[in-house]
C-alpha positions in Angstrom: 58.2 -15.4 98.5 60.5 -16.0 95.1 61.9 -13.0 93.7 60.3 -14.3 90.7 56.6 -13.9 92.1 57.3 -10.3 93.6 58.5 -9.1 90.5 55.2 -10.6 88.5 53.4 -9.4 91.0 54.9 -5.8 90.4 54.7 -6.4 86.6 50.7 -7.1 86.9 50.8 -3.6 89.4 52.5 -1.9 86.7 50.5 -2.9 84.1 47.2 -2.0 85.8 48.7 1.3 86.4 49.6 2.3 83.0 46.4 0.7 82.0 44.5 3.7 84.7 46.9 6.1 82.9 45.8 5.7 79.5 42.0 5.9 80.4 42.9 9.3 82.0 44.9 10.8 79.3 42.0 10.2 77.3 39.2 12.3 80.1 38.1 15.5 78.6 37.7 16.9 81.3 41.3 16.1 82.3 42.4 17.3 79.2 40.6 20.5 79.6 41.6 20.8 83.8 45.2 20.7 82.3 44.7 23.1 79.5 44.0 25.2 81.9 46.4 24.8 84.5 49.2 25.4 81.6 47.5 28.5 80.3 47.2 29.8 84.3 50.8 29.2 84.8 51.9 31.1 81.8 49.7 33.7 82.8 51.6 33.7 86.1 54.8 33.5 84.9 54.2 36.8 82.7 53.0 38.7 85.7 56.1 37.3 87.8 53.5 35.6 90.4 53.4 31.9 92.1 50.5 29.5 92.6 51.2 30.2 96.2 50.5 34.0 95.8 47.4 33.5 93.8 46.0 31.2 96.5 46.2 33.6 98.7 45.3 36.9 96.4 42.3 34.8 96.0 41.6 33.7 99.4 41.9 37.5 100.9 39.1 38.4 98.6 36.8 35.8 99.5 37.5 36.3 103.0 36.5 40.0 102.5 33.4 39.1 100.5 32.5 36.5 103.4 32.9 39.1 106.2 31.2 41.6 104.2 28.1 39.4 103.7 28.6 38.3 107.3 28.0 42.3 108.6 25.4 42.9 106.3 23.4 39.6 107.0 24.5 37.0 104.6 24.2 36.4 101.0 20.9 38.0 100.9 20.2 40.4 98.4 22.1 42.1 96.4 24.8 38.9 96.1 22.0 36.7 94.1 21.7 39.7 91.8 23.6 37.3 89.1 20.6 34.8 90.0 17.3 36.7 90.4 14.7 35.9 87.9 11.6 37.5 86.8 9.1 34.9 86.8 6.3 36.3 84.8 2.5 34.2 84.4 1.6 35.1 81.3 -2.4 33.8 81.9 -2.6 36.4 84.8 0.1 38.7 84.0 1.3 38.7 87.5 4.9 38.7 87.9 7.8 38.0 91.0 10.9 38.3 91.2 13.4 35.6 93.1 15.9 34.0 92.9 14.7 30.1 93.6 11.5 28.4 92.6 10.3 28.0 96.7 8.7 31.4 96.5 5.0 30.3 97.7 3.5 32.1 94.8 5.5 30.3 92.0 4.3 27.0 93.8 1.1 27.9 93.8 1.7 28.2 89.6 4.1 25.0 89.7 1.5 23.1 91.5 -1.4 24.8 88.4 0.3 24.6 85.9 3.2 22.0 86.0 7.2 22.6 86.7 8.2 22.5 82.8 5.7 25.4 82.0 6.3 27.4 85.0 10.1 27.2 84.1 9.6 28.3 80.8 8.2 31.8 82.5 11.5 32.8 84.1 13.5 35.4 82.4 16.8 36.5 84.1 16.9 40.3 85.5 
C-alpha cells in the first residue's frame, strides 16, 4: 500500500473520530456525568480522599447492607420502606399497602377498574 492511501485512510479515521467527538460534547447527559465527576473530585480533594478510597468506602457499606439483608432474609421489609405505597379504593374505601402493583387485591382493582385509575390511588407511605 502507498504511504499516500494509509495516510488518507488515517485522515478519513480521524475525521470520523472528531466527527463522534463533537456529537458527544454536545450529550446532556455527558455534560451532566462530567459536571459531576468534577464537582466529586473537588469534593475529594477537600477531604484529602482518592477515587480509589471512595470505591471502596462505598463498597464496605453495601457489602454490609447486603450481608445484613442476607441474615435477615433479603430485601424484604423494612428495605422497600422508601417504596411502599398506600393504595387506597376510593369506591370501597378499602386500602393496602405494598410496595408493587402484583399484590392480588390491587389486580383484582387493575383488572375493574383499569391500570391508569388504579395508579392514580397510590399515595407513598
Amino acid at each position: 500500500m502507498f504511504k499516500i492511501a494509509e495516510f488518507h485512510a488515517a485522515q478519513l479515521e480521524l475525521s470520523k473520530r472528531v466527527t463522534a467527538l463533537e456529537e458527544m460534547r454536545n450529550d446532556p447527559e455527558l455534560k451532566r456525568e462530567l459536571e459531576f465527576d468534577g464537582e466529586l473530585v473537588e469534593l475529594l480533594t477537600k477531604y484529602s480522599l482518592s477515587k480509589d478510597k471512595l470505591f471502596a468506602f462505598l463498597s464496605a457499606q453495601y457489602n454490609a447492607r447486603k450481608a445484613a439483608e442476607k441474615k435477615t432474609g433479603g430485601s424484604k421489609g423494612k428495605s422497600h420502606v422508601g417504596t411502599m405505597k398506600l393504595w387506597t379504593n376510593p369506591f370501597t374505601g378499602e386500602s393496602i399497602e405494598s410496595g408493587r402493583r402484583d399484590h392480588n387485591v390491587i389486580k383484582g382493582w387493575i383488572a375493574q377498574h383499569g391500570l391508569k385509575t388504579v395508579l392514580t390511588w397510590a399515595k407513598p407511605v
